[in-house]
N, C-alpha and C positions, 0 to 999 in steps of 0.2 A: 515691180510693175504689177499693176493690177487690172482687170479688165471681167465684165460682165457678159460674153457673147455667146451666142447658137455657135457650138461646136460642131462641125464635120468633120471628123478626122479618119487616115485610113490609120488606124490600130491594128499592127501585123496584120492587113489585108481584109478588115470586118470593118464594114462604117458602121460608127453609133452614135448616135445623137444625141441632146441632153442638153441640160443649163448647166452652167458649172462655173467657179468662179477659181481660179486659180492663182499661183505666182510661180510668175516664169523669170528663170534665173539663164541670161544665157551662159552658153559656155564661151570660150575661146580654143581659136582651131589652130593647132601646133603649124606651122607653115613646114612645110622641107626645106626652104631655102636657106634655114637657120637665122629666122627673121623672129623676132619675140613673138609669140598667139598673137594672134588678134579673132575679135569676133568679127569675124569677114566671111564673104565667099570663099570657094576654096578650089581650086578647078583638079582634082584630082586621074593625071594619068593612070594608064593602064595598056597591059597588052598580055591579055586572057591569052591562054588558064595561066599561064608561067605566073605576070605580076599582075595579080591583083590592085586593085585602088582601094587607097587604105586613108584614111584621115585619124588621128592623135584629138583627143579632145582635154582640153584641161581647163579644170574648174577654179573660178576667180577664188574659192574659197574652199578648203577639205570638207568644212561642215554643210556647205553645198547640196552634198551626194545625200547626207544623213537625212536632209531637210524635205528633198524632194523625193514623191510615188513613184514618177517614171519620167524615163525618158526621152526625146522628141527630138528627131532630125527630119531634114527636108535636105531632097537632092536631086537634080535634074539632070535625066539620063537623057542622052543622045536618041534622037531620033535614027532609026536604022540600027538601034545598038541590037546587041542579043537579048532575047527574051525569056533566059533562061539563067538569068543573074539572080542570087539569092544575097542576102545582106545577111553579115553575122555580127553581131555587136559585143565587144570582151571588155572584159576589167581583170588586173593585177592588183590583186590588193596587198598590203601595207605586208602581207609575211611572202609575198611573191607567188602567191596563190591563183591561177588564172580562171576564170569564168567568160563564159560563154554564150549569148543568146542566139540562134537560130531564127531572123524573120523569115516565119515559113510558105510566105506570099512573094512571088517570082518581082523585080523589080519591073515596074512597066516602064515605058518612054513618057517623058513629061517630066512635070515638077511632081513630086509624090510629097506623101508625108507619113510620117512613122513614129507610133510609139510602143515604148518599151516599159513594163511594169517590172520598177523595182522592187514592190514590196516583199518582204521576208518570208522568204518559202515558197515563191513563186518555183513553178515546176518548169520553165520554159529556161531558166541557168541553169546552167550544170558546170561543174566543177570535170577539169581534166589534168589526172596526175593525181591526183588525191579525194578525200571522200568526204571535206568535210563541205555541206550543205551550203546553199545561200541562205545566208542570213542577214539580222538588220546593222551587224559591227562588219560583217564583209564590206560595206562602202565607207568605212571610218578611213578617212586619208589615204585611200587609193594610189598605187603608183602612178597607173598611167589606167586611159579607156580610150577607147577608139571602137569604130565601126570599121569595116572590110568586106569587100562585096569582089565577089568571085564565081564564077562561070567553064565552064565547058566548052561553049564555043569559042573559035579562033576571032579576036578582036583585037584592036587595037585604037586608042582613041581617049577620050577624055568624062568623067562626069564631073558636076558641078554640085560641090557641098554647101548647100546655101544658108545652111544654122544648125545648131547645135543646142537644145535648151534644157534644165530641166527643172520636170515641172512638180508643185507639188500642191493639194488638193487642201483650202481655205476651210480647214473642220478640226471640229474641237473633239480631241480621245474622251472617253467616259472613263472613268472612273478605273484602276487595272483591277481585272478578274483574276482568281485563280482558276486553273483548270488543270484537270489529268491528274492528279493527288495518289498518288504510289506511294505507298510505304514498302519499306525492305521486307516486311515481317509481320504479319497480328501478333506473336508472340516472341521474343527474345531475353535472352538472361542478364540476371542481375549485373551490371557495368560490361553489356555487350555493346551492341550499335543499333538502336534504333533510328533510321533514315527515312527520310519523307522527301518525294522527288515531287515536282511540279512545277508547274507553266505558268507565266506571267504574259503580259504583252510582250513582244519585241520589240521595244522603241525605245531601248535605253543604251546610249553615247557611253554612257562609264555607268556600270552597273556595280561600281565597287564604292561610289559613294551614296552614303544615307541620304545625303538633303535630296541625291536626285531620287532613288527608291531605296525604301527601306523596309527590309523583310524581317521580321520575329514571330516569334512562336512559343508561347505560353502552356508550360508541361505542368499538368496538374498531377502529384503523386497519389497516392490512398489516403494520405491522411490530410491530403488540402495543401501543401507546401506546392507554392505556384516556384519554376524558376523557368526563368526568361532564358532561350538562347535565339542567336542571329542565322537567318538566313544567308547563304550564300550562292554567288553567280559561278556556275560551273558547266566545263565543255568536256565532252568523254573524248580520248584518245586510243589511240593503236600504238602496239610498240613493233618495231620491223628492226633484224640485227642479221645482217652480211661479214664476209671477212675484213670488209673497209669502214663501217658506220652503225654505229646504231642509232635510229630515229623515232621519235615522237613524231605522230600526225596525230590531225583532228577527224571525228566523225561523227555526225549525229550532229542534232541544232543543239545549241547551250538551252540550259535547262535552271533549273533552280533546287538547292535541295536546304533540307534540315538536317543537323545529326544531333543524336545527345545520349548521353550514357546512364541508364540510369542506375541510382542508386539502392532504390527498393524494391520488392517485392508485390506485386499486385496488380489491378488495372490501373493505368493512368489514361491519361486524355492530353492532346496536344490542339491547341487551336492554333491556325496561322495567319496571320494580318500583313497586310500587303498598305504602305502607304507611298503617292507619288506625288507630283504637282497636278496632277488630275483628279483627287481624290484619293480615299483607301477603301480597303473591301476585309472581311472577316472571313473565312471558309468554317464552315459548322465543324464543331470538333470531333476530332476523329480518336477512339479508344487503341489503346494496344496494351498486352498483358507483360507483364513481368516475372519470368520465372525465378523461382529462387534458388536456383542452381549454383554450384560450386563457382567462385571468382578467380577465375586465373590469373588474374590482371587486373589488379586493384590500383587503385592511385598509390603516388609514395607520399609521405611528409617527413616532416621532421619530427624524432620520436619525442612524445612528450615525457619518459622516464629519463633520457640520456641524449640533450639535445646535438650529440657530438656526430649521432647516429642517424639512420632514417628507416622508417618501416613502414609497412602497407598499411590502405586504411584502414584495415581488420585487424590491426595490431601485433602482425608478423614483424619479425626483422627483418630487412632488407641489405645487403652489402652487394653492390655492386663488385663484378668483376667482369673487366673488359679490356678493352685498345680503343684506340681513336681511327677512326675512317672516315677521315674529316671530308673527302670526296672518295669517285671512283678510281681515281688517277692523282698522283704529283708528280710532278715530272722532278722535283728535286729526287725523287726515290732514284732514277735512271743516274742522274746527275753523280750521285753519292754513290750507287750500289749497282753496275752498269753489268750484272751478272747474266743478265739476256734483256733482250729487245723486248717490251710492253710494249703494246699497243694502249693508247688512251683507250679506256674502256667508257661506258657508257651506265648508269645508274642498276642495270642488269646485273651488274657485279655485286651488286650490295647481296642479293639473295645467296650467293654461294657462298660471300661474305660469313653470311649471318649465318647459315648452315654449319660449316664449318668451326664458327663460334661457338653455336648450339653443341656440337658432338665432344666439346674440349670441356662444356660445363659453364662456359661467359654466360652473361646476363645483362651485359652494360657495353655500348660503345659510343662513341662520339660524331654524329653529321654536323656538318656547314652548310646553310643555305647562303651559299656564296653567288658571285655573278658569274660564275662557268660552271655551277654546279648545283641545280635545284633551289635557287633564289626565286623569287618572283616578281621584284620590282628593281630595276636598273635603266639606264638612257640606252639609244640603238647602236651606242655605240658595240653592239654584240647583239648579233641577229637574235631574233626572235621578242625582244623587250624593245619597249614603246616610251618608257619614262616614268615621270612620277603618279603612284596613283592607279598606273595601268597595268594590272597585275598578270604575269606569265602563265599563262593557263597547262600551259604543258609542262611547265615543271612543278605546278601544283597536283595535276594529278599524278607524276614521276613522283611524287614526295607521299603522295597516299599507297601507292602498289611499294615503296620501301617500306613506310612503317609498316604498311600489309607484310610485310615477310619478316621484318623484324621484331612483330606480335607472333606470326606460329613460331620462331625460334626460342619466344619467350627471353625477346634483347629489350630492355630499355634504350630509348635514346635520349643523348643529351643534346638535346639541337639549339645549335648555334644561330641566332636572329642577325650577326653581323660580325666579320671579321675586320679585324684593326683597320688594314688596307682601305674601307670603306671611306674614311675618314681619316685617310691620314694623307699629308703630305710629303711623308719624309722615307718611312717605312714600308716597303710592298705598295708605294701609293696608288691609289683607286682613287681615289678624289675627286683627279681632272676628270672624271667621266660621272660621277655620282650624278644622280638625275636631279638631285636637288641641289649641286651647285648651279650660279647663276651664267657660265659660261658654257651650261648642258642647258637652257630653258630654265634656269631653277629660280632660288630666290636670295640661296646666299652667297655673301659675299666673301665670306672666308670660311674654314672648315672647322672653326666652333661654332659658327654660326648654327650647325648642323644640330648643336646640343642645347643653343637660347633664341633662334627664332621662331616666332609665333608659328609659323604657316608650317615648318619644318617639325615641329611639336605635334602641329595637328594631324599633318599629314603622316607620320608615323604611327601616333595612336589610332590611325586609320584603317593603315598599315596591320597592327596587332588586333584589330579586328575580325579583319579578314582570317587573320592565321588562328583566331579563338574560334571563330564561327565554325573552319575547316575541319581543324586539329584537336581543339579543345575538347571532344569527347573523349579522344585515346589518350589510354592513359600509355602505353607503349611511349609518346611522351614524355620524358622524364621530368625534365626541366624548360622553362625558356630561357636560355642564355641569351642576356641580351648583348654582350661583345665578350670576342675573343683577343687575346692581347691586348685589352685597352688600353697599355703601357705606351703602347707603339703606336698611338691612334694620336691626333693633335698636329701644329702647323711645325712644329722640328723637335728633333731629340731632347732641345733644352726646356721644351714647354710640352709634356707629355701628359695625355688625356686622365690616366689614374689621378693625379696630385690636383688637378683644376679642381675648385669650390663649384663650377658650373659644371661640369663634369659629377661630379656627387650629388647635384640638385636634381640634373636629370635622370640619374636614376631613379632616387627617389621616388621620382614625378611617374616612370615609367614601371614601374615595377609596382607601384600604387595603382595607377589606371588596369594595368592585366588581372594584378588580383581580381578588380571590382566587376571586370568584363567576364573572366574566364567562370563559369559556372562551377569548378570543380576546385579551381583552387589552387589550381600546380605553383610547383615551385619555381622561382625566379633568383637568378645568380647572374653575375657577370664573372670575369678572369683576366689575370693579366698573366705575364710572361717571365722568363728567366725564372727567379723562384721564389718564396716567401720573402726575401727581403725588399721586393720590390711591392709587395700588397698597400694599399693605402689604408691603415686603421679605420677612416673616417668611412671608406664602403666598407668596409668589413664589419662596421657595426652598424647601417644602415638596417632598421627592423624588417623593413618591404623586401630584403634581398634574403633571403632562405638559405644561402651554402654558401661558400667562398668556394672559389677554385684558382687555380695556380700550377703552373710550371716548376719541374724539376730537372733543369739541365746545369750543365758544369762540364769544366775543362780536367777533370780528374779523374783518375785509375777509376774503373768500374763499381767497387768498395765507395766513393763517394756521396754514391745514391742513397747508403744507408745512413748517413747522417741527417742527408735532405729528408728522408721520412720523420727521422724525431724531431727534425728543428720546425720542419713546415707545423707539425703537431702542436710542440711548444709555442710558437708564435698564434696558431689559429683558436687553440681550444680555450684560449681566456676569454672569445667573441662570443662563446655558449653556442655554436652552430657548428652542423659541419664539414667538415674539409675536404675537397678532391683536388687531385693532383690530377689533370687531365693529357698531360705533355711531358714526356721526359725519353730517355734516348738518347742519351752522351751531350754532346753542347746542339744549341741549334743548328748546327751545317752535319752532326750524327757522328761518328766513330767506328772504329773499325768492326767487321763482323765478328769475332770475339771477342771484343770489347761491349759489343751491345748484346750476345749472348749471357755473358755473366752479369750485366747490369740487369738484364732482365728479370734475370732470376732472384737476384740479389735486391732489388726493388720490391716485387709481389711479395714475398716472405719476410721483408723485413716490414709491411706494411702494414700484415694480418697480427704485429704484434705489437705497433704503432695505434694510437688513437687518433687514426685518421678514417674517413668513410667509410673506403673503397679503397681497391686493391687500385694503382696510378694506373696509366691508362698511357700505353705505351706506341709513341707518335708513328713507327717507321713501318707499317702496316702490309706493307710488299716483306718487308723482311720476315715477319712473322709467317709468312707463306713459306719463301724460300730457305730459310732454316728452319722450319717446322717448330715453330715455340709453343705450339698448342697445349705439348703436356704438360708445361709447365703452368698453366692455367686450370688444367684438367684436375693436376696435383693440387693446389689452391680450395681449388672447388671442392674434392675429394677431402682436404683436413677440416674446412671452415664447415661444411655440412652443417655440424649440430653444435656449429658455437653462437652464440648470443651476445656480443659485446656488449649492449646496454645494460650499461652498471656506471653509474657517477662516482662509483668509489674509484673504479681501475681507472689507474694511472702507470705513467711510466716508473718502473722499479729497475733498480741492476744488482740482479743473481750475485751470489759468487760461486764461482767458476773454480772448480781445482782440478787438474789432470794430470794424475800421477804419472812421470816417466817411468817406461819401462826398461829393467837394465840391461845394458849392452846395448839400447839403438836407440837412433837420435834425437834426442829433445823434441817434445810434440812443439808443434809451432803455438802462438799465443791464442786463446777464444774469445768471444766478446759475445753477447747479447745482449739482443731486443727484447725487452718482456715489458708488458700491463697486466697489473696484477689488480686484484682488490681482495675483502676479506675471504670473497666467495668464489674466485675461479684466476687464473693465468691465463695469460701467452706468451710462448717465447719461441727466438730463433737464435739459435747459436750457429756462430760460423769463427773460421777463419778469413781475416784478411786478405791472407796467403792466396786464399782459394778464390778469390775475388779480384786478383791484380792484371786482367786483361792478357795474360800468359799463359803460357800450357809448354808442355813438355815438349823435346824433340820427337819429330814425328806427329804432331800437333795432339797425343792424348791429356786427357785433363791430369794435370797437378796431382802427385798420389799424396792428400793431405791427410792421413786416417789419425782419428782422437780416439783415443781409448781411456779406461780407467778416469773417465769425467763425470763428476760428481758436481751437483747442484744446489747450491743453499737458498731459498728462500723465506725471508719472515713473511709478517705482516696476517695471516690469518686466522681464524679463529680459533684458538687454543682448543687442543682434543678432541677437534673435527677430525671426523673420516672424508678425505679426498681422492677421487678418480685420478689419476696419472696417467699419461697419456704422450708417448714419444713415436714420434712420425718421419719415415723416412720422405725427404722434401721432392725426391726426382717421380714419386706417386700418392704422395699424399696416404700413402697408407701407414696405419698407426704399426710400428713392427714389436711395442710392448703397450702392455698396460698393465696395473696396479694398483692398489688401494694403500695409504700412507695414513697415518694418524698426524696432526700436526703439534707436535711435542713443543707445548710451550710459544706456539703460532708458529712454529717456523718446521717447511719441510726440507727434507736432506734427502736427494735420490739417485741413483746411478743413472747412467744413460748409457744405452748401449754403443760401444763404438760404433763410430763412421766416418766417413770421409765429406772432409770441407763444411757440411754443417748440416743439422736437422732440426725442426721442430716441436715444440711440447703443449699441452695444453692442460689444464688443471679445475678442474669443479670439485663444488663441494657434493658431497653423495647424499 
């Protein structure tokens, strides 16, 4: 409807006059009789102060609210009514958020009329129960809105709601401006956070897709190397933690920022460009300096000497040591390990998490951005998420204050982009709720469709957009994994997502697109489940995907895990990349607590002598609280110090082993080890079996396995070399000999001093 007329209108109680040309959209008025809206009269009782007269308004369309400036009712109060009736006008929006307007001109008798300014930032709403502002996505698909008019005086009686409209003003936006241009910093150090916060229009419906605005920012280094990163839509939060909940709220209007890390040393300059369907704008560019300070936190890659390996861009070595904490909470933990009552915790845990990581010596662990756990895009079926496209702002900024505490820990993360469930129909399925299935609003029609249609394609490279523009500075970081178990992802057990050719395409597809987005480069993996025999060659040798990773579980004596170290090795190191084991812990339903004590141990030390990445990364994460496994990470930490596996020569070698019995007492039980050797350095872990079989003594003390008089033969190096010798008690990591050996003929022969159940050695050339 459209219309050219002399406007009088009373606006909260001020006539003003004017030309104006408008489009008025009416509403429809909720009846109480449980009669469908209609846009009618509305004769609303009342009997002041107890009940108020209250009208429900609902709009023919959610996009409605977006469309129009303000709002417009007309209501005709009784003659003799009270004249000390004030109008309040509320809206519930979509996260159950209430607001408030205040018309603060008394209701007179007659017909009146009234309008209310929507626009964003208006001072006249206010927010009650929380802090976050009116803005222009507060009227995005609104619960409910209604007006309410209530009084003081004793009445009883009737008003007349005679429309409900709203309206919005016939003009064309210019062009968006930038404004308010904040940077974190004039100066900051070489791969710290350079940020740049600033103001756009507020009139963007989905500010996560480019065609509708699209923000970049062009960083020019010292030496002239331009690299482009993305702007992103961001809203600041609060965290609040009682004995029953912990909560995110919002505060502050959403804002817009930049981040990017840089690489060099010097002044650079960042310009920022703003384009919409109204035009784009350029903001003059702004300088910041680059100090060339110490890098605590370089990116990782794959090492170019030993691509089996990974190390910092400075060309440090890197080995990962960690556990998975794949959330704050599993409830299978309780299920399995029902040793006290947990509370579901809330993302706050990660920090003590990571602290306690920190004081054991870890450097590596595992998140999931899952749909109960710092995700950002899912259907409502789970408060707080909107659907496809519409990204969860409060577990985006949940996911910045974790990698913030797991960068001062100095933890890598390996963050998971999607868990099997996502996509699976058979498995943990998540599926029926995916926001891009078609029986959520979506578009596919079955759950590969997830990984070959068009729209499903785009919309996730959208997707990885948003998380490079966010995330992409930090290198804290580690990886994008872009699924977890993909074994288990697909429409049933017999058609499982690893073996699909479409399934291999999209990766490809996606882990190509992040390279060419992500400005820094990180590495991209996916993983599947149970254990190496399940990996699919065909991704495993895909060039775009950087590591392999994989599961090490099994129904065997705790000793079983050491096989899974050598064999995941042998199957993975032929693909020249390398390998994480990010899951293991007895079979997938876990094992007893001393069964998972000795696996434990038994896994990280037979790993460090394995050519595998990183120390496995062990699933049951409560557990490691409540049995205290830290020092066994500590120890790890403590031997691996000042070794360097990158070397193409080490491979797996097997020692020989002699331990002479001692006479009159009983036959030492059998040894076996781990070693990588090459011409220039070793590792090994000797252990017994024995001491690994899920048992312990009466009285529950460990197993008395002591080896004595064992003696170690290895060839293979450089004849008439001097070598460093180096044997480690395993329960500290601390070396308890060392020695210099000549290697007679390439081969060394050395004692080991006794010990119980097993220890490890390590060997360089001097």
């Amino acid at each position: 409807m459209r219309a050219s007329r002399l406007a009088l209108l009373l606006v909260c109680g001020v006539v003003v006059q004017g030309v104006a040309r408008d489009r008025v959209i009416p509403m429809l008025l909720d009846r109480p009789d449980g009669n469908k809206p209609q846009h009618n009269v509305l004769s609303c009782r009342m009997q002041l102060p107890k009940v108020p007269a209250q009208a429900v308004w609902v709009a023919k369309s959610p996009s409605d609210w977006l469309d129009a400036d303000r709002l417009r009712f007309s209501v005709v109060w009784p003659e003799g009514g009270p004249t000390n009736v004030q109008a309040l006008v509320w809206l519930i929006d979509r996260d159950d958020r209430w607001y408030q307007f205040l018309v603060d001109t008394n209701i007179a008798p007659g017909t009146g009329s009234y309008e209310i300014p929507l626009t964003p930032g208006e001072p006249g709403w206010q927010g009650v129960g929380h802090a976050a502002p009116w803005h222009f996505r507060t009227r995005l698909n609104p619960k409910q809105a209604g007006v309410r008019f209530f009084g003081n005086e004793a009445f009883t009686g009737s008003c007349v709601l005679v429309s409900a409209d709203l309206v919005s003003s016939e003009t064309t936006p210019g062009a968006p401006v930038i404004t308010n241009l904040r940077p974190n910093a004039r100066a900051v150090p070489r791969r710290g956070l350079f940020e740049l916060r600033f103001d756009l229009p507020d009139r963007y419906a989905d500010p996560f897709d480019p065609d509708v605005v699209d923000v970049t920012a062009d960083v020019a280094a010292p030496d002239g190397a331009i690299t482009r990163v993305t702007g992103f839509y961001y809203q600041d939060h609060y965290r609040t933690i009682n004995s029953v909940e912990e909560r995110i709220e919002p505060q502050g209007r959403p804002e817009w920022r930049v981040r990017y890390s840089p690489a060099t040393a010097g002044v650079h300059t960042v310009t920022l460009r703003v384009r919409d369907r109204w035009g784009e704008n350029t903001a003059a560019p702004i300088p910041f300096t680059v100090r060339d300070t110490a890098t605590p936190f370089s990116f990782i890659r794959v090492s170019a000497a030993d691509p089996r390996y990974f190390e910092t861009e400075d060309g440090a070595f890197f080995y990962p040591i960690g556990h998975n904490i794949r959330s704050p909470f599993d409830t299978r933990m309780d299920d399995q390990f029902p040793w006290r009552f947990r509370h579901p915790t809330g993302s706050s845990a990660y920090n003590h998490y990571f602290a306690d990581m920190h004081k054991a010596g870890e450097n590596f662990a595992e998140i999931w951005m899952s749909a109960w756990s710092l995700g950002i895009e899912w259907s409502p079926v789970i408060r707080g998420y909107h659907g496809a496209g519409d990204y969860r702002l409060d577990n985006a900024w949940d996911l910045d204050h974790v990698l913030e505490w797991a960068r001062a820990s100095g933890i890598r993360v390996n963050l998971v982009l999607n868990n099997h469930g996502r996509v699976s129909a058979w498995c943990d399925p998540e599926w029926q709720d995916h926001p891009y299935n078609a029986s959520r609003g979506g578009w596919c029609k079955d759950v590969m469709e997830y990984f070959t249609h068009e729209r499903s394609i785009a919309m996730t490279q959208r997707l990885h957009r948003y998380l490079v523009a966010r995330w992409g500075w930090d290198s804290t970081v580690f990886t994008w994994e872009l699924f977890s178990e993909l074994d288990l992802a697909g429409p049933s057990h017999k058609q499982r997502g690893c073996g699909d050719p479409r399934v291999v395409a999209w990766h490809r597809m996606m882990a190509d697109h992040l390279r060419a987005i992500d400005p820094n480069h990180r590495l991209v993996a996916t993983h599947v489940s149970g254990d190496y025999t399940i990996q699919n060659p065909e991704l495993c040798k895909l060039p775009p995907l950087d590591h392999c990773a994989v599961d090490a579980y099994h129904n065997g004596p705790p000793h079983q895990i050491v096989n899974l170290m050598t064999e995941t090795a042998k199957f993975n190191n032929p693909f020249g990349k390398p390998v994480l084991i990010t899951e293991f812990g007895g079979s997938p339903m876990a094992a007893g607590a001393e069964h998972l004590r000795q696996e434990h141990h038994a896994a990280l030390w037979s790993a460090t002598a394995s050519p595998i990445a990183g120390t496995p990364l062990f699933w049951w994460w409560h557990v490691i609280d409540e049995l205290d496994l830290y020092p066994v990470y500590s120890a790890v930490q403590r031997f691996m110090k000042d070794v360097d596996k990158r070397d193409s020569r080490m491979v797996l070698v097997q020692p020989t082993l002699k331990a002479d019995d001692t006479p009159g007492k009983p036959p030492q039980p059998t040894v076996e080890a781990v070693c990588s050797a090459s011409p220039t350095q070793a590792i090994g872990w000797i252990f017994t079996r024995a001491g690994f079989s899920g048992v312990r003594e009466s009285g529950g003390a460990p197993l008395k396995l002591d080896i004595t008089n064992l003696a170690v033969e290895l060839g293979g190096f450089t004849p008439d070399q001097v070598y460093r010798i180096e044997i480690a008690d395993t329960t500290s990591g601390q070396t308890v000999k060392r020695f210099d050996l000549r290697a007679t003929g390439g081969t060394l022969i050395f004692q080991v001093p006794p010990f119980t159940r097993d220890c490890a050695f390590k060997i360089r050339q001097r």
